[in-house]
C-alpha positions, 0 to 999 in steps of 0.5 A: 467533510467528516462522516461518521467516527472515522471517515471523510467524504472529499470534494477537490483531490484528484489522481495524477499520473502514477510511478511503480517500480519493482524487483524481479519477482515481481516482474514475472508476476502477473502485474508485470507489464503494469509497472514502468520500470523493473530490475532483474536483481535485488541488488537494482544496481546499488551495493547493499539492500538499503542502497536498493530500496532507495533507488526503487524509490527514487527511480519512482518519485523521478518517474511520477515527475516525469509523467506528470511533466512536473518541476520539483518547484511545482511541487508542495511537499512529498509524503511517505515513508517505509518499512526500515527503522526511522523510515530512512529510504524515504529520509535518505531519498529526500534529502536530495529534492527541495520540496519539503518531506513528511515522514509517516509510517503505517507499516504495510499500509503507509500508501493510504496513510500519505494518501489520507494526509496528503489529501487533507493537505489538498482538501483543505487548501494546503496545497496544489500537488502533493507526491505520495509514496512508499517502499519495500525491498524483500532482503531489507524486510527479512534482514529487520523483521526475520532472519537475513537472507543468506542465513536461509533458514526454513519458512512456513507456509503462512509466511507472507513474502515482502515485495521488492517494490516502490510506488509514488503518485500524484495527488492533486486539485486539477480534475483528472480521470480518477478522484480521491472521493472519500476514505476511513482511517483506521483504529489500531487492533490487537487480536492478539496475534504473536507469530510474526512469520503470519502477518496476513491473520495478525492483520486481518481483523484489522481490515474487518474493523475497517471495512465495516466502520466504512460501510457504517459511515457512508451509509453503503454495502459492498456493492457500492463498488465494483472491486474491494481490494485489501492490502497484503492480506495474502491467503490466509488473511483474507481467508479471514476476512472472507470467514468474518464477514460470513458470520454477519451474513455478509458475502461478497468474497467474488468482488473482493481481491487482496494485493498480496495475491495478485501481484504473484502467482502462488502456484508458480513462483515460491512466495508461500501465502502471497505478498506484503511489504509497503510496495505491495499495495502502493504497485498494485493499486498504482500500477494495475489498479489505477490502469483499470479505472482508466481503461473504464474497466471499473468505476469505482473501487474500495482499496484498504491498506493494511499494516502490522504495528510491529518491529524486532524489538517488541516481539523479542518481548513477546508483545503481540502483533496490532494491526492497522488498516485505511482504506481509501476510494478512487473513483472514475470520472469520465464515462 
């Protein structure tokens, strides 16, 4: 049911079991012992960067299979995409399983967008179980978007460091520990922002629009949840937000995390203002977020995934950065 401009309440769209994968950064980082399988290089056994992203993704997607006890002909259809041109992890990857394949891209924030269109798809009876799922890899990242890795050329501190990961999850009508109870989709936003190399600000107003078109739609403030999470935000973005919201006299910066700061430790591993990339969100809500509302730890909580509308084309031209971001509420069903 639609409330509000931009918002759904949903009834009947459940959590499965969950799947992240990830690199070596992200494997010492302090989220490490939350994900099922991690490499020790970026190369994750295949012969170039590309060939690597797909293989997080389809150790992910064979993983959520597993721990769901899942057959692929139980499975409606996948829903993701990625960071590369034409999506082509995601392409490439389902070429080789017989359940059909919606491509979608929200940047960094594609994680919630397959999960808002798969749980559509449920809601409305199009379906029984949907796999939702995104990737990123760092040196596929910084090859499209930047420089390639082996030029080494001097980052700023405002850079935000993709992370080397891949998330797939369940989605389904059976009840199960966490619900899929509501969501807001985002509006493109351009604050006309232009430095690539400072996604996290490009990106911030963005989360701001969203948090409070959510908040208007259901009717609720920040403390309806227990945690309020953005997506890649980093330092310095949600910085930003924490200052906008300050403004309106609003302060719950003690509730709220940002993805790109808890899957790192800034002080201890060279990331600069935290993580981004697609995985970034999807392993640390898949992972360490689903496994918190488990563990009872929290009830209910408030993911908002944010995304830069750009490619290298567009800022070649000077174009300005829009941001996007959706947010998405997973709730506790069991006391």
């Amino acid at each position: 049911m639609k409330v509000g401009k931009q918002s759904v309440v949903l009834e009947n769209v459940y959590l499965g079991e969950t799947a992240v994968v990830t690199g070596p950064k992200e494997k010492n980082g302090p989220l490490g012992r939350y994900f099922d399988k991690t490499y020790d290089d970026l190369h994750c056994k295949a012969d170039s960067w590309e060939k690597a992203e797909m293989q997080l993704l389809r150790d992910a997607l064979e993983i959520c299979l597993e721990k769901n006890k899942l057959d692929y002909s139980e499975v409606d259809c996948f829903i993701g995409g990625d960071l590369n041109n034409q999506i082509i992890i995601g392409n490439y990857v389902l070429r080789d399983y017989p359940f059909p394949y919606l491509g979608v891209f929200g940047a960094c924030s594609t994680a919630n967008e397959a999960i808002i269109v798969g749980s559509a798809f449920l809601e409305a009876g199009m379906g029984k179980r949907i796999l939702v799922g995104t990737s990123s890899h760092n040196a596929t990242s910084e090859r499209q978007f930047r420089y390639p890795t082996e030029y080494g050329g001097q980052k700023p501190e405002s850079l935000t460091f993709t992370v080397t990961a891949a998330g797939v999850a369940l989605l389904q009508n059976e009840p199960a520990t966490i619900r899929v109870s509501g969501f807001t989709a985002g509006k493109v936003i351009d604050a006309e922002f232009k430095d690539p190399l400072d996604m996290g600000r490009a990106m911030a107003p963005a989360a701001f629009d969203t948090l409070l078109q959510h908040f208007e739609d259901f009717g609720v403030g920040p403390d309806a949840y227990d945690l309020i999470v953005t997506g890649d935000l980093s330092y310095y973005g949600r910085d930003m937000v924490v200052r906008l919201f300050k403004e309106l006299d609003m302060d719950f910066s003690e509730k709220y995390k940002d993805c790109g700061l808890l899957i790192y430790d800034r002080d201890e591993q060279e990331v600069f203002a935290g993580g981004s990339g697609c995985g970034c969100c999807a392993a640390v809500t898949f992972g360490y977020l689903c496994s918190l509302l488990k563990e009872g730890q929290y009830k209910k909580i408030l993911v908002v995934a944010t995304g830069a509308l750009l490619n290298s084309v567009i800022t070649a031209q000077k174009e300005s950065i829009p941001g996007i971001a959706h947010a998405v509420v997973l709730e506790r069903m069991v006391p």
